[in-house]
Phi, psi and omega in degrees: 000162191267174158303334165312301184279343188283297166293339165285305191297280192331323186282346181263335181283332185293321180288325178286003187230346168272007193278323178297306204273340162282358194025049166196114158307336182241054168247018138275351147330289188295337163286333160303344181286318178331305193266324166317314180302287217281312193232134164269349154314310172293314165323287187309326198289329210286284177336298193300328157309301132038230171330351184257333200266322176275358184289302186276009156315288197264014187255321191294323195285325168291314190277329111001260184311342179276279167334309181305329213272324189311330232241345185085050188206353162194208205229110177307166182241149175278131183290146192301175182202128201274159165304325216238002195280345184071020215245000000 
């Protein structure tokens, strides 16, 4: 990764790990409003951490409850079903 991105990820794992003690789930929106004034370079890198640390949030958190349930230990969980999947 560039420097851009090096930094941008870091500023996202930090936002994403203060947000429970900040109780607000969408309090990276404002730090991207934050970075969007200055650099929108910075932003985009930011944002895109975003979205990749919460993706693999919740693929891992599926993947999780799917192993528990394979184990006798909850209830699978269903997989989402995209608009474009034909399902």
């Amino acid at each position: 990764m560039g420097v851009i991105e090096d930094l941008a990820d870091g500023l996202a794992r930090d936002v994403l790990d203060a947000q429970g003690e900040l109780e607000d789930d969408r309090f990276y929106e404002k730090v991207s409003k934050v970075l969007g004034d200055l650099s929108p370079t910075t932003q985009e890198a930011f944002m895109t951490a975003i979205r990749v640390r919460l993706a693999e949030k919740r693929g891992r958190d599926f993947l999780e409850r799917s192993l528990k349930a394979k184990r006798g230990e909850g209830v699978a969980p269903a997989a989402p079903r995209g608009p474009d999947t034909g399902h």
